[in-house]
SERO-4910 file (N, C-alpha, C, O; in steps of 0.05 Angstrom, whole numbers):
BEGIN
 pado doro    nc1    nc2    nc3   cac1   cac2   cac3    cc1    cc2    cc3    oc1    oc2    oc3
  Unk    A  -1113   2914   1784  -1128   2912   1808  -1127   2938   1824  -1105   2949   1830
  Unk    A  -1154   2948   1832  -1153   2970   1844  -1148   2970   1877  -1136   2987   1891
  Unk    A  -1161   2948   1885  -1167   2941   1916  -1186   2952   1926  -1186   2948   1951
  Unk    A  -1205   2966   1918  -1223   2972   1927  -1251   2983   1904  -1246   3000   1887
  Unk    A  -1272   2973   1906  -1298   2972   1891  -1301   3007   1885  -1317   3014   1868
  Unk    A  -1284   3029   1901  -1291   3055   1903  -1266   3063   1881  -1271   3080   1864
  Unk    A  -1240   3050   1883  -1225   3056   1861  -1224   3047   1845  -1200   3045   1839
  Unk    A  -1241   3034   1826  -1242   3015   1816  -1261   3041   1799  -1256   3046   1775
  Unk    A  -1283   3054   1812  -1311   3072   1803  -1293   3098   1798  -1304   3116   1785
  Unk    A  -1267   3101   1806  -1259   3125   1802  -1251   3124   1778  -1259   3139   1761
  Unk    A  -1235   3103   1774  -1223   3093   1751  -1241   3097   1717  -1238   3110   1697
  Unk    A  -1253   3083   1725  -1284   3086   1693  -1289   3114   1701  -1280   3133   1687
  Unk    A  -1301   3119   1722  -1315   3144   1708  -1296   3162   1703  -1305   3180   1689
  Unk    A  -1271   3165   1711  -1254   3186   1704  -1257   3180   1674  -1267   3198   1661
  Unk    A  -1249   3153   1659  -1248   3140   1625  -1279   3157   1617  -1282   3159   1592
  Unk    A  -1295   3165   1629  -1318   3166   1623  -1319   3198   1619  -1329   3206   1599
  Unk    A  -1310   3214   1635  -1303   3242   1638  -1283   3254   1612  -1287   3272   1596
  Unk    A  -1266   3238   1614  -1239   3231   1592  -1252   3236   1566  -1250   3256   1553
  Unk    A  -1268   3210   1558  -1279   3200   1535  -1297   3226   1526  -1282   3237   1510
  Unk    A  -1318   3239   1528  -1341   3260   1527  -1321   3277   1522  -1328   3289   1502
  Unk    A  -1289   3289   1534  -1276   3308   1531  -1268   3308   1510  -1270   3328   1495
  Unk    A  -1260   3290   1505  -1231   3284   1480  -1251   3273   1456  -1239   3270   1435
  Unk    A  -1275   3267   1455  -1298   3269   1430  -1307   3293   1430  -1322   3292   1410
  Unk    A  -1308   3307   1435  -1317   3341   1436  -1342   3334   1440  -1357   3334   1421
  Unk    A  -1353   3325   1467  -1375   3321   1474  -1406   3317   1460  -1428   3328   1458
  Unk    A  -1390   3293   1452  -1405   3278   1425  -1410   3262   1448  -1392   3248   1458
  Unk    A  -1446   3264   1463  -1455   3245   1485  -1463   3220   1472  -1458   3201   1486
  Unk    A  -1474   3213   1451  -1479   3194   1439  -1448   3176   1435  -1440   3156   1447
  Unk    A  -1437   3190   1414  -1409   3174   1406  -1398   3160   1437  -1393   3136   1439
  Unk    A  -1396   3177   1457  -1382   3177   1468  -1401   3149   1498  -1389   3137   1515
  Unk    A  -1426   3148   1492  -1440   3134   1507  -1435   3091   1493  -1442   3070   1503
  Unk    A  -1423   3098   1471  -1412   3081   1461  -1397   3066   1449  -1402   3046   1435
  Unk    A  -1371   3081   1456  -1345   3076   1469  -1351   3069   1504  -1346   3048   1514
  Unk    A  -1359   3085   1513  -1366   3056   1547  -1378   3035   1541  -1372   3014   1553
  Unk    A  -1394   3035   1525  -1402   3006   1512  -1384   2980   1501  -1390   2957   1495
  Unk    A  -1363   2992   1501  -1345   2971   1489  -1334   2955   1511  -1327   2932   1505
  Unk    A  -1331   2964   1545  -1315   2957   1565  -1332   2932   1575  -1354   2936   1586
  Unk    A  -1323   2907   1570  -1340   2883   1578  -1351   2881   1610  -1367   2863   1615
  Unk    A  -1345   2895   1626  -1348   2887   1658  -1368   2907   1656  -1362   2929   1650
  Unk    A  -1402   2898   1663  -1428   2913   1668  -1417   2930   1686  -1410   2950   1674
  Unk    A  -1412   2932   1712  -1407   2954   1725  -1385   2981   1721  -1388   3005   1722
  Unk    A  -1364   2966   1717  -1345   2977   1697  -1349   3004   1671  -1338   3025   1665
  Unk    A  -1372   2987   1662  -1386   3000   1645  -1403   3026   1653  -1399   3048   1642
  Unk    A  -1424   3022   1674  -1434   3037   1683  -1417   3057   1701  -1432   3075   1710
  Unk    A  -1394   3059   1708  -1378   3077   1719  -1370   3087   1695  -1366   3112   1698
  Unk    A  -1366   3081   1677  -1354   3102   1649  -1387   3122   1642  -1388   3147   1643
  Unk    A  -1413   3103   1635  -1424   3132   1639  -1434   3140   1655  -1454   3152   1647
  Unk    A  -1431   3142   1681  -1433   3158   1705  -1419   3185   1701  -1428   3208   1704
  Unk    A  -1388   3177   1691  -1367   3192   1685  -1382   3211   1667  -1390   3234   1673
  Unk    A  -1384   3196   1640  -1396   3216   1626  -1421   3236   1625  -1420   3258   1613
  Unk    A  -1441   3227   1636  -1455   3251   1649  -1464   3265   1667  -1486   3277   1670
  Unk    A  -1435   3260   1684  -1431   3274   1709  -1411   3296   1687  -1413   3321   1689
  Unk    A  -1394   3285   1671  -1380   3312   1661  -1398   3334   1640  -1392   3357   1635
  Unk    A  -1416   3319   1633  -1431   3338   1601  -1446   3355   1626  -1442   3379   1624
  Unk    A  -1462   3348   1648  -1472   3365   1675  -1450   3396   1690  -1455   3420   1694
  Unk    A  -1427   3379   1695  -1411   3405   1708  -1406   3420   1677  -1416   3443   1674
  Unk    A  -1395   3411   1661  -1397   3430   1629  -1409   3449   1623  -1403   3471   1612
  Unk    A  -1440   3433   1634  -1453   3463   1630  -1462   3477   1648  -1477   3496   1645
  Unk    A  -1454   3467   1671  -1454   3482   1701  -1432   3515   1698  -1436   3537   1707
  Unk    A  -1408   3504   1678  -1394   3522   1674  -1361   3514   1696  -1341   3525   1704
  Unk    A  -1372   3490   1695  -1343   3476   1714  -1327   3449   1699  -1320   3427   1706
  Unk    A  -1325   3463   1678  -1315   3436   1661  -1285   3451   1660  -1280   3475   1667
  Unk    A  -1269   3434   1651  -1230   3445   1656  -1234   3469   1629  -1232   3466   1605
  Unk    A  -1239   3489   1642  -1236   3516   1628  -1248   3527   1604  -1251   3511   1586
  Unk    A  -1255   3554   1598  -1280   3558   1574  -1278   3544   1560  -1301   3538   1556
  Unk    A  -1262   3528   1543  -1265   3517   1525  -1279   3502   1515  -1282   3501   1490
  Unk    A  -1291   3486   1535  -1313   3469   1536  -1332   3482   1531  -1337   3506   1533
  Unk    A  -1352   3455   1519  -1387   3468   1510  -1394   3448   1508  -1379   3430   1499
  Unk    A  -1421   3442   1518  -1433   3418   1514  -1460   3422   1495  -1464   3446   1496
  Unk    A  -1478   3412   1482  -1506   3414   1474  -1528   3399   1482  -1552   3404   1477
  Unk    A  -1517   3380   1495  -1525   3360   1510  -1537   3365   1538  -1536   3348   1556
  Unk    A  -1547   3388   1540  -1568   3403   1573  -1588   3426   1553  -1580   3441   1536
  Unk    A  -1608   3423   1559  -1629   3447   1556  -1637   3455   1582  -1636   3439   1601
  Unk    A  -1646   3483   1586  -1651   3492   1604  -1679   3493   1612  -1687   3502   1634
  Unk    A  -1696   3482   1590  -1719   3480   1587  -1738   3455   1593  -1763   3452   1596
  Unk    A  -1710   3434   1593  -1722   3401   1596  -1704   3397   1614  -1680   3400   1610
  Unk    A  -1716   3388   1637  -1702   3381   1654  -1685   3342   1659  -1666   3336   1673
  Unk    A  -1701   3325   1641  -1694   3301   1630  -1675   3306   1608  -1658   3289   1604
  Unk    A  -1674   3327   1593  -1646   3324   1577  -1625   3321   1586  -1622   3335   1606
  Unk    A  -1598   3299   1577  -1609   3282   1556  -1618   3255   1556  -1619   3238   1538
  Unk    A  -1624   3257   1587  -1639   3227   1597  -1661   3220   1568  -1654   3205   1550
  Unk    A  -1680   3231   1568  -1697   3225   1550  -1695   3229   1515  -1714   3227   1499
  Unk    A  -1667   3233   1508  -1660   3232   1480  -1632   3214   1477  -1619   3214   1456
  Unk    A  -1623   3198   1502  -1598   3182   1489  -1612   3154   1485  -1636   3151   1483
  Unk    A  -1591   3133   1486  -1593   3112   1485  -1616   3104   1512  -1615   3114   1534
  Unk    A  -1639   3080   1500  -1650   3080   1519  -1658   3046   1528  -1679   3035   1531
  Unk    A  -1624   3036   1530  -1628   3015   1549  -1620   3015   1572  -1599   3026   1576
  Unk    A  -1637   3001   1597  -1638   3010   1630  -1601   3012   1629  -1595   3035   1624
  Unk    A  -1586   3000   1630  -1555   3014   1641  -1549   3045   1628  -1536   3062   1641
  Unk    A  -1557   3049   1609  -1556   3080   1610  -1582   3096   1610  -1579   3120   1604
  Unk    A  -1603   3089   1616  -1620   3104   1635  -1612   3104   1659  -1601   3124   1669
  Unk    A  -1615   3082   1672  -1605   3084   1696  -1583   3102   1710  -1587   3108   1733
  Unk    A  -1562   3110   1698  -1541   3118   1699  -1542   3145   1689  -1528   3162   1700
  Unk    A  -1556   3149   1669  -1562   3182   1668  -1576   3192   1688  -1565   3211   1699
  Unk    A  -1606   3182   1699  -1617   3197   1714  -1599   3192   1745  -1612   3207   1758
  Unk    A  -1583   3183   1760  -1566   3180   1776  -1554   3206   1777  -1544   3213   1799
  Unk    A  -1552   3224   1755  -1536   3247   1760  -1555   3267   1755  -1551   3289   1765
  Unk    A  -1581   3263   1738  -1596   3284   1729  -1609   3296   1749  -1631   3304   1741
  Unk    A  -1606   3301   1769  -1618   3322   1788  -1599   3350   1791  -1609   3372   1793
  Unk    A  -1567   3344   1791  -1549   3357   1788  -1555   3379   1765  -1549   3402   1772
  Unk    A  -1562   3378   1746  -1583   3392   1728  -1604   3407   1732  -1609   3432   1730
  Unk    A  -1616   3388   1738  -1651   3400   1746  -1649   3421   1769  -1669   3435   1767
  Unk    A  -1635   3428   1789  -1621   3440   1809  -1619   3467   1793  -1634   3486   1798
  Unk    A  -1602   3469   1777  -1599   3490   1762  -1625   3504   1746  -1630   3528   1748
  Unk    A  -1642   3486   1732  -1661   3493   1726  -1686   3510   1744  -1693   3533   1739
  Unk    A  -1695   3496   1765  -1705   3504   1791  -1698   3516   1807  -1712   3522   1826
  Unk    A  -1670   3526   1802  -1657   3553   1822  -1655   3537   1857  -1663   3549   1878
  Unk    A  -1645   3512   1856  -1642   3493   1886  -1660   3486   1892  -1661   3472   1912
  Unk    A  -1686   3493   1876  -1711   3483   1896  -1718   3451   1892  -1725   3442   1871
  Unk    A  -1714   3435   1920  -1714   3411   1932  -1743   3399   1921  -1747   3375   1916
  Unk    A  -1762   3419   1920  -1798   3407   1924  -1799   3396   1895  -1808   3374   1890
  Unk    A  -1790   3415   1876  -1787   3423   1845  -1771   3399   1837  -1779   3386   1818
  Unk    A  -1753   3394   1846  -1728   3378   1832  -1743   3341   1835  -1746   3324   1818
  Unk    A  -1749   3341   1866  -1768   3321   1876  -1799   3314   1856  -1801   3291   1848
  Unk    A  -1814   3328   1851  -1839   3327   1842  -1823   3320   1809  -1834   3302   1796
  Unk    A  -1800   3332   1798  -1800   3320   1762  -1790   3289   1775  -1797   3271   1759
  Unk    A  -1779   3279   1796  -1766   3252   1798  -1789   3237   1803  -1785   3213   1799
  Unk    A  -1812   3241   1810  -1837   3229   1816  -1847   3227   1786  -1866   3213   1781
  Unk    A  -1837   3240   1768  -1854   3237   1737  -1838   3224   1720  -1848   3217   1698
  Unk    A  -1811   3218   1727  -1788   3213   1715  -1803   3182   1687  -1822   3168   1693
  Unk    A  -1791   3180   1666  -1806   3158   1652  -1794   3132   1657  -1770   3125   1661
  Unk    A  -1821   3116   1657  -1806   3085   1660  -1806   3075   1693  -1824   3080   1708
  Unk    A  -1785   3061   1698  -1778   3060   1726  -1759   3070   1746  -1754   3064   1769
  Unk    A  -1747   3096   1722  -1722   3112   1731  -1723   3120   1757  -1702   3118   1771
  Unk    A  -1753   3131   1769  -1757   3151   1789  -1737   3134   1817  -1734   3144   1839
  Unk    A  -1729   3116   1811  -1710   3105   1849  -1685   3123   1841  -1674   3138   1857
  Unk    A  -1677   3118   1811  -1642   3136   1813  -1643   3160   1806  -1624   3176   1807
  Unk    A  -1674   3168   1795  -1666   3194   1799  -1671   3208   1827  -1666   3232   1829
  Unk    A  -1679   3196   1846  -1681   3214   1875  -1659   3193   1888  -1658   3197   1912
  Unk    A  -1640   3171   1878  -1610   3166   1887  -1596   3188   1878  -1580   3195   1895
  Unk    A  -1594   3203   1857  -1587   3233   1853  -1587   3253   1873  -1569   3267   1881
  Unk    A  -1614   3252   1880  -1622   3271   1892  -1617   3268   1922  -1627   3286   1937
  Unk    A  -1605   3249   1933  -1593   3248   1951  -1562   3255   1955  -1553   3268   1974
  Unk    A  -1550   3247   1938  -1524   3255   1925  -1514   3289   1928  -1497   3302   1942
  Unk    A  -1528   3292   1915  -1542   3322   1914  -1549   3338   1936  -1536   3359   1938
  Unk    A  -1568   3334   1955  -1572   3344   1981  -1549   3334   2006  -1544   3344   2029
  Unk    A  -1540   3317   1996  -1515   3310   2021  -1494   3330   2015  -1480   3342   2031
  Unk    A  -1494   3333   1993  -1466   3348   1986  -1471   3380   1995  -1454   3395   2007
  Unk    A  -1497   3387   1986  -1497   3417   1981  -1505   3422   2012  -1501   3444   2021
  Unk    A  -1518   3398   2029  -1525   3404   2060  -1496   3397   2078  -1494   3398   2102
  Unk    A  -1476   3390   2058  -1453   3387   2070  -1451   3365   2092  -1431   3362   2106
  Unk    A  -1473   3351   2096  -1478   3320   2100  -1489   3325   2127  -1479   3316   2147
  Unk    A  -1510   3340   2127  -1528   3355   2146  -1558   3329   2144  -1576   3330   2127
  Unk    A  -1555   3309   2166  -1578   3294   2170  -1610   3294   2170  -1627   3279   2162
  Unk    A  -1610   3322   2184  -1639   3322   2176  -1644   3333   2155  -1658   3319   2141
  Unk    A  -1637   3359   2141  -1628   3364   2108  -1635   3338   2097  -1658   3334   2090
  Unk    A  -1620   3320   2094  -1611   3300   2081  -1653   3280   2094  -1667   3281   2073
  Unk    A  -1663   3273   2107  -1682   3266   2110  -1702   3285   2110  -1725   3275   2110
  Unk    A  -1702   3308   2110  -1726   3328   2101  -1732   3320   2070  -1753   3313   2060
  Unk    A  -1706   3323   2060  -1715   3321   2032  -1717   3295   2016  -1723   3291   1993
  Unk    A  -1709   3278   2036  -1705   3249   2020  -1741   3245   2021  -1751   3237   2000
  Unk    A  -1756   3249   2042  -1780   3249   2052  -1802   3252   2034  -1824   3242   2035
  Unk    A  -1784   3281   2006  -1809   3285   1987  -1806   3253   1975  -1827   3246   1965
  Unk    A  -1793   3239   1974  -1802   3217   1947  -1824   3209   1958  -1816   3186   1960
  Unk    A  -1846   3208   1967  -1867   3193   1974  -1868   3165   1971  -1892   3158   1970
  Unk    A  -1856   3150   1970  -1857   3119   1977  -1825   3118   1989  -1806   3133   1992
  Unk    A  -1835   3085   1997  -1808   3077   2006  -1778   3068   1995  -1756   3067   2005
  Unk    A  -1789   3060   1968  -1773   3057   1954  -1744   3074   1948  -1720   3070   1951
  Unk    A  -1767   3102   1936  -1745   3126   1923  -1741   3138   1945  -1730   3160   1940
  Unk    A  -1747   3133   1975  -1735   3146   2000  -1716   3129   2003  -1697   3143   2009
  Unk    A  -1709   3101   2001  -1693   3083   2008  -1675   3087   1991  -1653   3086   2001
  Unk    A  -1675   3092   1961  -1658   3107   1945  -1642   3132   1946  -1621   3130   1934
  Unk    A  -1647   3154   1956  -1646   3181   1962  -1635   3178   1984  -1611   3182   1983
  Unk    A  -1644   3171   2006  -1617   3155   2028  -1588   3131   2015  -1564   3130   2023
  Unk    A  -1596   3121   2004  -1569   3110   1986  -1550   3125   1977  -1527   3122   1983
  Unk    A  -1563   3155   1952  -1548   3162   1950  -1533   3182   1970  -1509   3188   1965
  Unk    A  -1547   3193   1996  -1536   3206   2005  -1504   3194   2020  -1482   3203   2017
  Unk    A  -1515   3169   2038  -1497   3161   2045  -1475   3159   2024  -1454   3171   2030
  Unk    A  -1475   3146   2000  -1453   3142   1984  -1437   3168   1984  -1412   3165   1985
  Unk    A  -1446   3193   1984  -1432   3214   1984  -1417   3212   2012  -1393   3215   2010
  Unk    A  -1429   3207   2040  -1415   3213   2061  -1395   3182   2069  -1377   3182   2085
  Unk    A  -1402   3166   2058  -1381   3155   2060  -1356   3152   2047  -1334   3151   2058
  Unk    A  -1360   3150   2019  -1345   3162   1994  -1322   3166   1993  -1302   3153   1992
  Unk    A  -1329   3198   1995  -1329   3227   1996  -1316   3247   2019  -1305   3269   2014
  Unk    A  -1318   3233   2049  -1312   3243   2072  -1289   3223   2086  -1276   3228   2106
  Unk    A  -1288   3201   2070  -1272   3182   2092  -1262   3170   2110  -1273   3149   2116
  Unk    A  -1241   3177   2121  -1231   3168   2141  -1247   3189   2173  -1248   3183   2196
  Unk    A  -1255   3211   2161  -1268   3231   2184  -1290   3224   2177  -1302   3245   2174
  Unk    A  -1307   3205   2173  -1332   3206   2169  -1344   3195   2195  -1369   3200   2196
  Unk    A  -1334   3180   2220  -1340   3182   2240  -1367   3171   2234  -1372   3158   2213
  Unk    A  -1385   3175   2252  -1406   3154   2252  -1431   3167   2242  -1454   3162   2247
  Unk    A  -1417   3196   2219  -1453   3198   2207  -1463   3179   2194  -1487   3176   2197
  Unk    A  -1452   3165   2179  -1467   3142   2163  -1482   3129   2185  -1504   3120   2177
  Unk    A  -1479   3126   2208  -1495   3105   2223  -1513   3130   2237  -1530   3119   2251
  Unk    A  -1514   3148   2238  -1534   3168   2255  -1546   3168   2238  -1568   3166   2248
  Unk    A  -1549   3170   2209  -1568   3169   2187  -1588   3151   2189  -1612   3157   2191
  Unk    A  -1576   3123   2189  -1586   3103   2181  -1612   3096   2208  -1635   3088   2206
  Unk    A  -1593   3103   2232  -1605   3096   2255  -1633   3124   2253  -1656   3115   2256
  Unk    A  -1631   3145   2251  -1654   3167   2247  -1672   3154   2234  -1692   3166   2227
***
């Protein structure tokens, strides 16, 4: 028992980070071994884990050169959303992180990263601009209107109501006990 629904997410996706390492970032193999962990959510924190780690890997922030991933093209910004396993818990769960990517691809640009989450396939486009909130909280350092300028490109309400999800998740998260009442200045803006 972790005591809390947040350590509980640290827990898998660290197994998930773990797992992609110690397979030599075999994303497939390794997308199923989290498959084996019976608790759906559970599950989905292992691959959160894992392609939040094959992302910093090839960001160049993986635990030291050693690492290499094959699993990012610089050319497709859905890789490897669009070549792994493609039932919704790991779609879902890939594009959740795939903006962290596309960022790199686009050189930060917000409009760019926004307009591929508007094309995203299927019904992905809510988690991939929950990414993309994730994403702009962090790099705006949990800067509110930042964080609603850009939540604003999703053009519906949906993937705005998503993109605000994920931001807050970062500032509450993430910031803690000093998080003081941005979550509610957000919400209330």
């Amino acid at each position: 028992s972790f005591g809390t629904r947040f350590n509980t997410f640290e827990c898998y996706h660290g197994v998930g980070h773990g797992l992609l390492t110690y397979l030599g970032y075999d994303l497939p193999k390794t997308i199923n071994e989290c498959k084996k962990i019976e608790a759906y959510e559970a599950r989905s924190f292992c691959f959160s884990g894992a392609f939040m780690e094959n992302i910093v890997t090839g960001l160049g922030h993986g635990a030291g050169n050693i690492h290499a991933t094959a699993w990012l093209k610089n050319d497709d910004p859905l890789f490897p959303c669009n070549a792994v396993d493609k039932s919704l818990q790991v779609q879902f769960t890939c594009y959740q992180m795939q903006t962290s990517w596309m960022m790199k691809i686009y050189g930060n640009d917000y409009k760019k990263v926004a307009d591929e989450c508007l094309n995203v396939p299927g019904n992905m486009a809510p988690y991939c601009f929950q990414s993309l909130g994730r994403d702009v909280s962090a790099f705006s350092k949990h800067d509110n209107e930042k964080i609603l300028e850009i939540c604003s490109l999703a053009k519906d309400k949906t993937n705005f109501d998503y993109c605000i999800a994920g931001a807050l998740n970062v500032i509450v998260d993430f910031w803690g006990v000093n998080v003081g009442d941005r979550a509610n200045q957000l919400c209330k803006i």
